[in-house]
C-alpha positions in Angstrom: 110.5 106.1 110.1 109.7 108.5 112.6 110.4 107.4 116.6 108.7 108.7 119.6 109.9 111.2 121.8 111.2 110.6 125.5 109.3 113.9 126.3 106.5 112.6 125.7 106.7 110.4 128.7 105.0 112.7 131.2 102.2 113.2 129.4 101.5 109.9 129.2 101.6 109.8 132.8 99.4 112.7 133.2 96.5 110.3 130.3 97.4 107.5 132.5 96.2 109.5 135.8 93.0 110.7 134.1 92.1 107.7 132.4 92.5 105.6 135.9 90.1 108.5 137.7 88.0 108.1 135.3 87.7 104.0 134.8 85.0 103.3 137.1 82.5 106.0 135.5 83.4 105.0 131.4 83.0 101.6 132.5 79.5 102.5 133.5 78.7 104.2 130.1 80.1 101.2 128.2 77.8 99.2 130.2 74.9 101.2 129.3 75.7 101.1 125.8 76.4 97.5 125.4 72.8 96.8 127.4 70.9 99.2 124.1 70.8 99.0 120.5 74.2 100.2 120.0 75.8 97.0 120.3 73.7 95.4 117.2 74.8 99.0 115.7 78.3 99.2 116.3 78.4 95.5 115.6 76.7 96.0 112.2 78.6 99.2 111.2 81.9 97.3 111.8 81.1 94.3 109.8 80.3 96.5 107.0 83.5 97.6 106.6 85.6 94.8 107.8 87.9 92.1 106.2 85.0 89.5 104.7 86.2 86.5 106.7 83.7 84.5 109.1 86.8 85.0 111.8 88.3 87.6 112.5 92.3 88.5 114.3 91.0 91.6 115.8 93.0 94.3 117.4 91.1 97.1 119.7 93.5 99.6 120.3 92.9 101.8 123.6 90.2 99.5 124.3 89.3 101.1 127.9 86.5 99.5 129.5 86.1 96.8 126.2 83.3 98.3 124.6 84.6 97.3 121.1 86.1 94.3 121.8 83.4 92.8 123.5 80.8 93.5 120.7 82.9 91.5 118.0 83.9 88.9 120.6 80.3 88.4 120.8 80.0 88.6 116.4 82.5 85.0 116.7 86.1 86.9 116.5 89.3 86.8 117.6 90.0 89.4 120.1 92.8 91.4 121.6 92.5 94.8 123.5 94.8 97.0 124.5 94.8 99.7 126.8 97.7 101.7 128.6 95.4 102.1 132.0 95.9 99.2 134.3 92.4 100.8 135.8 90.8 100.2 132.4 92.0 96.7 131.8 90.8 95.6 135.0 86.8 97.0 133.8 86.9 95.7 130.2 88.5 91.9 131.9 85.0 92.5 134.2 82.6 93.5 131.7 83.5 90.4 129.5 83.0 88.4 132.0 79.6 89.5 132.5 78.9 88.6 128.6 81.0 85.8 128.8 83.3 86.1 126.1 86.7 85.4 125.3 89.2 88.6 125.0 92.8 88.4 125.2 93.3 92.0 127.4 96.8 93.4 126.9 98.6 96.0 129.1 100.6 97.8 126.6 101.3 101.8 125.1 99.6 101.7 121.9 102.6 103.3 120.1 105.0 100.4 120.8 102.8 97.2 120.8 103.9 93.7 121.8 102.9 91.6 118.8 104.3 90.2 115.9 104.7 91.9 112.5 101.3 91.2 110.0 99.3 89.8 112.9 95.9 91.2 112.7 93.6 91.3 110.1 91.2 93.9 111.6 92.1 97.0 113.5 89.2 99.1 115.5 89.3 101.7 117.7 87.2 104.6 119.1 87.9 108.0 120.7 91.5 107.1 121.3 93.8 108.7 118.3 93.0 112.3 119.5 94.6 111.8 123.3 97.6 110.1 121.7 101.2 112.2 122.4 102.8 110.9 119.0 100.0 109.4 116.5 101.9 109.2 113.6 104.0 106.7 115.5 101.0 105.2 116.4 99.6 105.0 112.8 103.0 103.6 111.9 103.3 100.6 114.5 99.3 99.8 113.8 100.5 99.9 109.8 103.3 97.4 111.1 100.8 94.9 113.2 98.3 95.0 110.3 97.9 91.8 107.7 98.8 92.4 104.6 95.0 93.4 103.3 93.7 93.9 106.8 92.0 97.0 107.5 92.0 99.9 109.9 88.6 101.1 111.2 89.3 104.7 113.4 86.4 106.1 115.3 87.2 109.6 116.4 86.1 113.4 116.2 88.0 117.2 116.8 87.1 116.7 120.3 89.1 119.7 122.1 90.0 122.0 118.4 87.5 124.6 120.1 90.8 125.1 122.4 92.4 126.5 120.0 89.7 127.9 117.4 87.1 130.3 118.0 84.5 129.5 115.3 85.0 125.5 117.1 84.9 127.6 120.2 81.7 129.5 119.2 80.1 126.1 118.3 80.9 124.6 121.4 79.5 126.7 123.7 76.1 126.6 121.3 76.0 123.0 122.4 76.7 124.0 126.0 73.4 126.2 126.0 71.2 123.3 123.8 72.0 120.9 126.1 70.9 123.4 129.3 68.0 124.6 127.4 67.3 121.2 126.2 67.0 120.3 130.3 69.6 117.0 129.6 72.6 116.3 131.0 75.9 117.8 129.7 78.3 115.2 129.1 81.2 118.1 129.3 80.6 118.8 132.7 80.2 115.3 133.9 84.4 114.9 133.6 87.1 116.7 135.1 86.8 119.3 132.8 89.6 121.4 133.6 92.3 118.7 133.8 91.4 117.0 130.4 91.6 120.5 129.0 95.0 120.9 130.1 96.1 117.8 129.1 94.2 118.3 125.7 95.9 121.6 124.8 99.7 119.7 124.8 97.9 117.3 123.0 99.1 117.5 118.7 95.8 116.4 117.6 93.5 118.6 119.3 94.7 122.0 117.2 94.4 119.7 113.9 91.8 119.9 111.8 90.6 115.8 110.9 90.4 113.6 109.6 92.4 115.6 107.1 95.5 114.9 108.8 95.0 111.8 109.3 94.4 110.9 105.8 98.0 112.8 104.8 99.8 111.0 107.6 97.7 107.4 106.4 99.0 108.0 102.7 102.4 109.0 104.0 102.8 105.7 106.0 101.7 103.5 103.2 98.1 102.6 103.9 95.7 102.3 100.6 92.5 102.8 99.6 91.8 105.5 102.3 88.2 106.3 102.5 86.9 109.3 105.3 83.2 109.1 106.2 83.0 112.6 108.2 80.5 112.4 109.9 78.3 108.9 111.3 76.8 110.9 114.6 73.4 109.8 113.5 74.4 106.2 113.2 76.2 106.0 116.1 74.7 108.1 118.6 71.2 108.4 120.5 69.3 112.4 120.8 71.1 113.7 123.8 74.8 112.7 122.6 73.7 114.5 119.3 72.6 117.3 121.0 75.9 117.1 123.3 78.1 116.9 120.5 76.1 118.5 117.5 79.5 120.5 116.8 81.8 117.7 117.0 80.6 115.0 115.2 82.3 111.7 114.6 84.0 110.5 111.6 84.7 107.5 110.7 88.4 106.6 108.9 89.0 103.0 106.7 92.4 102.2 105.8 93.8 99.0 103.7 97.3 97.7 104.1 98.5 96.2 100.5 
């Protein structure tokens, strides 16, 4: 088993700075999202692939402003989020409140979490493994938290690989001149663009290409019946992210623990 690295500890600090700057404003997108149809499709999309039990032990990883956990809160499950980001925490406790649901809202690094072994029978997250410092830890101690037969459902895309290649590079400026030509607003320039770029190029997961690597690492840690969907940007997302994001789309990754 591999173990995490002490160096990695100021880079989390520098994901825990952004993250906090940035609460307040994801919040707000969350809240958007969870007032539209995206809540019945996230909702539906999950159950699809989930566990077939009427009640779920459910396990957001990186939770943020509780986007995720509050949808299958509201679908009748048992919830638990988790998010490193004290800042974050404090939104998603808020934006429960205002659907008044249930969620058990954990402080806690997702590579070294505070629960029991075999605890969970479904694991969700979304646009979290690609700002992690050591995800193969990660996949590990999610792999050790996971019931026996409980799944892993990873939302996530090669967000920052056009750092580090130039045909990703190429294709991400493209989107950079649909979206001004397309007169919307581009969701790039709305963030702190310069610091989540530095922080992305120490990132490991932004110069690998996925989820290719993550299925290796998956089969490697012991998870079964690994299934990639590469690309559910048309399920998941409305014209302008589409148009934001046409070069990145997201892929969806299912993993079993036997």
């Amino acid at each position: 088993m591999l173990v995490a690295n002490n160096n990695d500890d100021n880079l989390l600090q520098d994901l825990i700075i952004y993250w906090t700057n940035r609460a307040k404003g994801y919040s707000q997108t969350n809240q958007d999202e969870l007032a539209t149809d995206k809540r019945k499709i996230w909702q539906k999309l999950i159950s699809n692939h989930a566990p077939n039990k009427n009640k779920l032990r459910v396990l957001d990883i990186g939770t943020g402003p509780g986007f995720l956990a509050i949808i299958l809160a509201l679908a009748g499950h048992e919830v638990t989020g988790v998010d490193v980001t004290q800042a974050m925490i404090d939104q998603a406790k808020d934006n429960a409140s205002q659907y008044r649901v249930k969620v058990n809202f954990v402080l806690s690094d997702v590579h070294c979490l505070p629960f029991d072994d075999n605890h969970f029978d479904l694991i969700v997250l979304r646009n979290v493994t690609w700002n992690l410092s050591n995800p193969t830890v990660a996949y590990q101690e999610w792999f050790r938290v996971l019931n026996s037969q409980g799944k892993l459902l990873n939302f996530d895309a090669n967000w920052y690989l056009f750092l580090f290649n130039q045909d990703f590079h190429s294709q991400y400026m493209q989107d950079r001149e649909n979206t001004a030509n397309c007169g919307i607003d581009d969701h790039y320039r709305q963030t702190d663009t310069h610091e989540m770029e530095r922080i992305a190029r120490l990132l490991p997961l932004s110069q690998k290409i996925r989820p290719e690597w993550d299925m290796n690492i998956l089969q490697l840690i012991g998870y079964k019946n690994i299934h990639i969907q590469n690309d559910i940007s048309k399920i998941v997302w409305d014209e302008i992210e589409q148009i934001n994001y046409h070069s990145t789309p997201m892929f969806l990754i299912i993993a079993e623990k036997e």
